[in-house]
N, C-alpha and C positions, 0 to 999 in steps of 0.2 A: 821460524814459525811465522804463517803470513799473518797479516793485524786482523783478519776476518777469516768467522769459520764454515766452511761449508755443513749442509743439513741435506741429509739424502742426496748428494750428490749436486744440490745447487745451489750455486755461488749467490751469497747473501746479499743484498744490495744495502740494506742501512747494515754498518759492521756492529753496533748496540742494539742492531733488534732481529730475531727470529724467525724465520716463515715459517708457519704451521699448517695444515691442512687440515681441516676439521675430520674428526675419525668417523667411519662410515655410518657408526649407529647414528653420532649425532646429525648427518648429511640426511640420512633415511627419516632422522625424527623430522627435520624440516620439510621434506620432498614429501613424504605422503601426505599431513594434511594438504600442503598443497595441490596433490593430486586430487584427493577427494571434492575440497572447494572445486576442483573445476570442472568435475564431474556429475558435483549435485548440481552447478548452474547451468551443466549444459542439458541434463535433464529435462527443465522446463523449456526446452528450444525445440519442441515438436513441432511436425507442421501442423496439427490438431487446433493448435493457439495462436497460430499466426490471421489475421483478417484477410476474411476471404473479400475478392475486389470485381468479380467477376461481372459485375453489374444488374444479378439477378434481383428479382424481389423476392424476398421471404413468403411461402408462403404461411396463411393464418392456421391456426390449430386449433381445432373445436372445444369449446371450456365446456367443462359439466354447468348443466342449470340450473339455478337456484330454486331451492323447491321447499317453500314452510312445509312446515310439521300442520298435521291435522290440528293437534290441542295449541297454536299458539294464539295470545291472546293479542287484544287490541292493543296500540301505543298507549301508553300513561297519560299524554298529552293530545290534545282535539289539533284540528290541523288549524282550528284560529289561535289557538294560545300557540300553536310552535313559530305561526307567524310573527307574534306579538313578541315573544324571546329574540326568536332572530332579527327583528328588525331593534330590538332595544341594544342588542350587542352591536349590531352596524353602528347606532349610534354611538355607542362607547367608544368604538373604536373611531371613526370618525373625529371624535372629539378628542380623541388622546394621538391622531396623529397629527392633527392641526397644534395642537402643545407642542405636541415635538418640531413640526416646521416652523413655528412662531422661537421658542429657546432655539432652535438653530438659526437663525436669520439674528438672532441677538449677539450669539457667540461670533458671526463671522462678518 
C-alpha cells in the first residue's frame, strides 16, 4: 500500500494533509455576493455622471422672483440701529482676532 492516498483520483502532494474542493453551495455562497458587489458598483458608472469637458458654458436658468407679501411689515430694526450692531460686532470680531494672532505669535 503506497505511504499517500489518492482523493478523487489525485495524487496528494503533502501525504498528512488532504485536498478538498469547497462544495458548490459553499463556492456559490462566495461568488454571488461577490457578483452582486460588482454589479451595484458598476451601476453608478453611467455616462449621466461622468464630467462633461466639452468646453461649453452653462447656460443661466431663470430663478422665480422674490415678491413680499402685501401684509408684511417693516424690519424691527431702523437702518441706523442695524448699522450700529453691525458695526459693534466687526468690532468684536476684530478684537478677538487680533487675541487670537497675538496668543498665536506667543505660542510659536
Amino acid at each position: 500500500m503506497p505511504e499517500h492516498a489518492e482523493i478523487a483520483g489525485v495524487a496528494d502532494a503533502d501525504p498528512g494533509r488532504a485536498q478538498r474542493s469547497l462544495p458548490p453551495r459553499r463556492r456559490l455562497a462566495i461568488a454571488l455576493p461577490a457578483l452582486a458587489l460588482t454589479g451595484v458598483l458598476a451601476t453608478g458608472c453611467t455616462a449621466d455622471s461622468w464630467p462633461q469637458f466639452d468646453g461649453g458654458t452653462p447656460t443661466p436658468t431663470p430663478s422665480a422672483t422674490v415678491v413680499t407679501p402685501e401684509n408684511q411689515k417693516q424690519p424691527v430694526v431702523t437702518q441706523k440701529q442695524g448699522q450700529r450692531i453691525v458695526g459693534e460686532i466687526a468690532a468684536t470680531l476684530a478684537d478677538a482676532d487680533a487675541a487670537l494672532d497675538a496668543s498665536s505669535r506667543r505660542r510659536g
